[in-house]
Backbone as JSON, one array per atom type, in Angstrom:
{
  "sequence": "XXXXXXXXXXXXXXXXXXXXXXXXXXXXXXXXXXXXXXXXXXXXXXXXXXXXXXXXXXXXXX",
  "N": [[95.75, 99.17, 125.36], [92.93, 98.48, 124.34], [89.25, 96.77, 124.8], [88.03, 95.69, 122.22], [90.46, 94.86, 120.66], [91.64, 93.13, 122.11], [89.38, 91.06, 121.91], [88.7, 91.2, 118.8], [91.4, 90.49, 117.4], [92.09, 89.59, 114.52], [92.62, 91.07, 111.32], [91.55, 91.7, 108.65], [93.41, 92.97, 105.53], [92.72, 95.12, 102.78], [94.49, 95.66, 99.67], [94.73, 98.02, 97.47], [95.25, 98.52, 93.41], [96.91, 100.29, 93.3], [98.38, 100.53, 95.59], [97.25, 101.03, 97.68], [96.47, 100.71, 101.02], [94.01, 99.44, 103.07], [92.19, 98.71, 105.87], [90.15, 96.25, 106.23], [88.11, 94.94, 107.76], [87.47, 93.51, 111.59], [88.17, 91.02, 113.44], [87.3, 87.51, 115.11], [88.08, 85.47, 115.23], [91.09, 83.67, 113.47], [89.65, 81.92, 111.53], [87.66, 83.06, 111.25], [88.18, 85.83, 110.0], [89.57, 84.5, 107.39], [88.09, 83.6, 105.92], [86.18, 85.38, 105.71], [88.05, 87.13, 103.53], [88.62, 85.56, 102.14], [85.92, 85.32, 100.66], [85.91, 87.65, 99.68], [88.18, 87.94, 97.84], [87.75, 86.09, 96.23], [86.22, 87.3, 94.63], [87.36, 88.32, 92.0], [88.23, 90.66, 91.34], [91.05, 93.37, 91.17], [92.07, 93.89, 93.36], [93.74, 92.39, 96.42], [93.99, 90.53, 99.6], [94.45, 90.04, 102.57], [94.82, 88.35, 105.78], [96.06, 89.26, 108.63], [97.72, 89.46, 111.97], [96.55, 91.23, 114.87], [98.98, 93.25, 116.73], [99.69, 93.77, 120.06], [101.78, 96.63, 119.95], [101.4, 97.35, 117.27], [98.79, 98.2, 117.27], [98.46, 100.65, 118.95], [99.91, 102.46, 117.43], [97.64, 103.31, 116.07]],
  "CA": [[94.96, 98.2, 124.64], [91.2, 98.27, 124.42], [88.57, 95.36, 124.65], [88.28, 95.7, 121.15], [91.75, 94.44, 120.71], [91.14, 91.88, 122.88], [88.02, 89.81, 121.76], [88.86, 91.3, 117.79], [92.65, 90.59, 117.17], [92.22, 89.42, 113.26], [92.12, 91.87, 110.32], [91.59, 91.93, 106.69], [93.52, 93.94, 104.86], [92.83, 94.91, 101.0], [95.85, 96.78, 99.22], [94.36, 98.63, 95.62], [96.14, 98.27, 92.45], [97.42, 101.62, 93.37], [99.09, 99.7, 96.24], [97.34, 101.89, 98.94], [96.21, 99.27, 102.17], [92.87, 99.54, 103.97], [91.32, 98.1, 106.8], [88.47, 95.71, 106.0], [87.07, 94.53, 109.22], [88.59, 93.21, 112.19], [87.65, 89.55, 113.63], [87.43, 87.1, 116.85], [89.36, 84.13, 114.86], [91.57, 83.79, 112.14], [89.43, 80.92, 110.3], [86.75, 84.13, 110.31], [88.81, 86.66, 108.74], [90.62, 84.17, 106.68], [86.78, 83.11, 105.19], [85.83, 87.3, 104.44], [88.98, 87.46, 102.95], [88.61, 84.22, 100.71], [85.2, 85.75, 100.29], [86.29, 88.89, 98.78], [89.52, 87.79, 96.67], [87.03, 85.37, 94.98], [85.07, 88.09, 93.44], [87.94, 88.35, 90.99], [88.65, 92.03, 91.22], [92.87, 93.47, 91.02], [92.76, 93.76, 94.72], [94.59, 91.9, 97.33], [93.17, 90.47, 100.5], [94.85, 89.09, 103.42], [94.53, 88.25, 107.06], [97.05, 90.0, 109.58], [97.08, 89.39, 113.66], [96.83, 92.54, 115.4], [99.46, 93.17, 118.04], [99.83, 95.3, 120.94], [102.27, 97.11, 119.54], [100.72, 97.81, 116.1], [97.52, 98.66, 117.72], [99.18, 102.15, 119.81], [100.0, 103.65, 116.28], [96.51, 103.46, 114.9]],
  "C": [[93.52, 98.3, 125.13], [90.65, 97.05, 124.35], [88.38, 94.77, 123.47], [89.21, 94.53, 120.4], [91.9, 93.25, 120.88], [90.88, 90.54, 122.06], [88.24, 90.23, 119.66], [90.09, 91.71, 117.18], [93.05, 90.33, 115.63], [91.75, 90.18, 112.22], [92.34, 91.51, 109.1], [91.65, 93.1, 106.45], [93.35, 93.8, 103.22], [93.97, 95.78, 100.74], [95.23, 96.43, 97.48], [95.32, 98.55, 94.68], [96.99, 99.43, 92.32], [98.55, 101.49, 94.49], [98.5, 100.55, 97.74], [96.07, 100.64, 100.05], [94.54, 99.98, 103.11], [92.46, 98.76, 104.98], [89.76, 97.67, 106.49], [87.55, 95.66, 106.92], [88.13, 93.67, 110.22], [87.84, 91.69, 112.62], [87.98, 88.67, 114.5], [88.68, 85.86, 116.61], [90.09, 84.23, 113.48], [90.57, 83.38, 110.7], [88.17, 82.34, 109.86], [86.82, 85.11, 109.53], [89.31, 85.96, 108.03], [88.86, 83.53, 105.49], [86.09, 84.96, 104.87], [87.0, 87.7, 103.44], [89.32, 86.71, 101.64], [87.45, 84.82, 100.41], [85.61, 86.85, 99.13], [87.2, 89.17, 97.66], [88.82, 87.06, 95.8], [86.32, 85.97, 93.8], [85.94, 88.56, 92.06], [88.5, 90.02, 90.1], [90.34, 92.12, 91.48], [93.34, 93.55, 92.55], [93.05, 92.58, 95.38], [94.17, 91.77, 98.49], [93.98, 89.5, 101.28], [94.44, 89.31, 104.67], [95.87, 88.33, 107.77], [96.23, 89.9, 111.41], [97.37, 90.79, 114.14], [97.64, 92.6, 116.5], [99.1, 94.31, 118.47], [100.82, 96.77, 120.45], [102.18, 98.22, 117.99], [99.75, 98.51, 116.3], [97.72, 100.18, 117.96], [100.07, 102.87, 118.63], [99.03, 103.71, 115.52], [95.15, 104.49, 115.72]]
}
């Protein structure tokens, strides 16, 4: 685990109408990825936008 990890454990993911998943940005609290993520689903486009906690475990396959 990196510091990274650490101090930026909250991500937004988008998943395309194609169904393929990206990494938006990662983030220190939920309520701040869970506000880029309401940001971005508002714009009314087919994608998909949620907020995921990063574990240790998840982290050491990326």
């Amino acid at each position: 685990m990196n510091d990274s990890t650490i101090t930026l454990p909250w991500l937004v993911i988008r998943q395309d109408d194609n169904g393929n998943r990206y990494r938006v940005g990662r983030y220190a609290t939920r309520a701040e990825a869970q506000k880029i993520a309401d940001s971005l689903d508002s714009r009314g486009h087919k994608q998909l936008y949620w907020v995921e906690r990063l574990t240790q475990n998840s982290d050491s396959a990326s």
